[in-house]
C-alpha positions in Angstrom: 68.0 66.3 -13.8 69.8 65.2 -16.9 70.0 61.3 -15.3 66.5 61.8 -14.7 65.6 62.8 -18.0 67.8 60.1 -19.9 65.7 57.1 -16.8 62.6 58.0 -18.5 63.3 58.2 -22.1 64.8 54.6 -21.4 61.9 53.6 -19.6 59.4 54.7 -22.7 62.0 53.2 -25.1 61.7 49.9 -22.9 57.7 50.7 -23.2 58.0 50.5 -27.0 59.9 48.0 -27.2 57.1 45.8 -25.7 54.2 47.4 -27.5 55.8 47.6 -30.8 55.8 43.8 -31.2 52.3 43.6 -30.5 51.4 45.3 -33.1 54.0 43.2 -35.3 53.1 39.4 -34.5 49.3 39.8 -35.6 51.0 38.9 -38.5 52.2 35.7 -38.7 56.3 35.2 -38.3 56.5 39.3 -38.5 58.5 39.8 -35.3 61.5 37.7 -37.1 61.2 39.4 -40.1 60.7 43.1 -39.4 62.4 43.3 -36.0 60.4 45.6 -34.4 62.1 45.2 -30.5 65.3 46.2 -32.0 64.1 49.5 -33.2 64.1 50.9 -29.5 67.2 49.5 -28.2 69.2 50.7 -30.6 67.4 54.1 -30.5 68.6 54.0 -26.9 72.0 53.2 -27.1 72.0 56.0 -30.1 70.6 58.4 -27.9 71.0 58.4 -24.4 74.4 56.1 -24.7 75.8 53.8 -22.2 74.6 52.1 -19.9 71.4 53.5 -20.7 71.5 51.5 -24.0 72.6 48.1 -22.3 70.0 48.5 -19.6 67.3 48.6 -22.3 68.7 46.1 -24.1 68.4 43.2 -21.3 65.1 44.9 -19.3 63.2 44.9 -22.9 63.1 41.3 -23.9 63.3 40.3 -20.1 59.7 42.3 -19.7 58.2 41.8 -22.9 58.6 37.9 -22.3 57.1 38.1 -19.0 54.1 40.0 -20.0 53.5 39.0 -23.7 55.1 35.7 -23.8 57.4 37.1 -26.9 60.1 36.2 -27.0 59.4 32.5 -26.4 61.6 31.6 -23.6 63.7 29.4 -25.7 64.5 32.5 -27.7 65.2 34.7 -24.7 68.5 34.4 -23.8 70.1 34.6 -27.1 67.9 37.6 -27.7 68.8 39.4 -24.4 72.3 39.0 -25.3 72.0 40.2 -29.0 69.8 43.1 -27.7 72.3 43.9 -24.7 75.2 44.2 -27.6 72.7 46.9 -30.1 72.4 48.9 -26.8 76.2 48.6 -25.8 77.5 48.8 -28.9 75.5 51.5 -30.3 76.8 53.7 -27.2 79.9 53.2 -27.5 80.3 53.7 -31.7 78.2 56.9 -31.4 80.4 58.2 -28.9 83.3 57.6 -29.5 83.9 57.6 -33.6 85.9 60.2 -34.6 83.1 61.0 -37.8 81.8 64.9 -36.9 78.6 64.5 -39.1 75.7 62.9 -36.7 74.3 61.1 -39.9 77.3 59.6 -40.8 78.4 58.3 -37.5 74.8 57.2 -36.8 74.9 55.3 -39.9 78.0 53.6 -39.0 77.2 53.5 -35.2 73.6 52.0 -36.5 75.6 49.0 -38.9 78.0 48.6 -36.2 75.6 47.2 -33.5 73.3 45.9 -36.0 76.6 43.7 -37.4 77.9 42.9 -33.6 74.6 41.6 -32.1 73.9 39.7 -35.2 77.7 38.0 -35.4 77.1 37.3 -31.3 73.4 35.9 -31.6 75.5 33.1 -34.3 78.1 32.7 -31.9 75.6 31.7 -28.8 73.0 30.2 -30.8 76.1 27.9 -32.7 77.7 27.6 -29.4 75.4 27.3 -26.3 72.1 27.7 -27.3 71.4 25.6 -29.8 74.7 23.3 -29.9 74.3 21.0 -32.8 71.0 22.5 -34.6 72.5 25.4 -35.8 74.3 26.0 -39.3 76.0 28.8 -40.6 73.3 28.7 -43.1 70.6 28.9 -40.5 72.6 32.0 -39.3 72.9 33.5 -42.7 68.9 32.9 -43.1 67.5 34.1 -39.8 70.1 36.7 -39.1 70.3 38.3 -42.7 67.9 37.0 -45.5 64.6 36.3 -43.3 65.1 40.5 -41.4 66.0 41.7 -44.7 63.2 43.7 -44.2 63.4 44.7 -40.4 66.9 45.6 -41.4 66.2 47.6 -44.1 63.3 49.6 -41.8 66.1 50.2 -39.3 68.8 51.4 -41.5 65.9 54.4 -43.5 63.8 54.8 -40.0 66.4 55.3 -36.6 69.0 57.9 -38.6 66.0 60.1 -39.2 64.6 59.7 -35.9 67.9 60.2 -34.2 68.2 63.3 -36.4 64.1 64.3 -35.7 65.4 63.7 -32.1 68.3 66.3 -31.7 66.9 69.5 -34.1 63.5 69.4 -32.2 65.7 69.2 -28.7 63.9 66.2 -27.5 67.4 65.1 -26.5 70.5 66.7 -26.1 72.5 67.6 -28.1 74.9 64.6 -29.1 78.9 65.2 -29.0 
């Protein structure tokens, strides 16, 4: 029953994650500035864990292309492998730091993905998938200056819905 439970709560989070941008990109360049498929994903890998968090990472972006068209395919796989990383890494912080406050180690859980995925999306973009066009200054711009504000929205919003989460028993308890 439990995988059950933690199959559909992925499956809505993966749901979200393709409605939520819809509702971002009527506004013109919103979905790289306020980040709105990252919210899910890293909810998942917060609260349901691993591989939960990994799965929703990759099927998000995968679907959401397919049926919306965003991400633009040129974007995709750099963005599947920066999402897979929130949702892995996530997981793996939120289970396994040894901080017993849930809001502190969601905090830290929350920077740590949101730093990983963000160093990785440079790597691969610099690297493979964009060899030669891409900067350290593009990196700086797109992955820090231009989300200023999606980051900021995830750093205020996920601790408080991870906290909503757990005291209304939505999800169980987290160890």
């Amino acid at each position: 029953m439990i995988k059950t439970k933690k199959l559909v709560i992925t499956a809505m989070l993966i749901a979200i994650g393709i409605v939520l941008p819809i509702a971002f990109h009527t506004i013109p360049n919103a979905g790289r500035i306020f980040l709105p498929m990252h919210i899910p994903i890293l909810l998942c890998g917060l609260v349901i864990g691993f591989p939960y968090g990994l799965a929703c990472g990759i099927i998000t972006p995968l679907l959401s292309s397919v049926i919306t068209g965003m991400p633009p395919a040129a974007m995709l796989p750099a963005m599947v492998c920066e999402l897979a990383v929130y949702g892995t890494v996530s997981s793996i912080l939120m289970k396994y730091l040894p901080v017993i406050n849930l809001f502190a180690r969601t905090y830290l859980s929350l920077i740590g993905a949101m730093i990983s995925g963000r160093i990785l999306f440079g790597i691969l973009n610099a690297f493979i998938f964009s060899v030669g066009d891409y900067s350290m200054q593009m990196w700086l711009t797109t992955a820090f200056v231009t989300a200023l504000p999606g980051v900021a929205i995830q750093i205020v919003i996920i601790p408080v819905i991870v906290l909503a989460l757990q005291k209304t028993n939505l999800i169980d308890k987290i160890q």
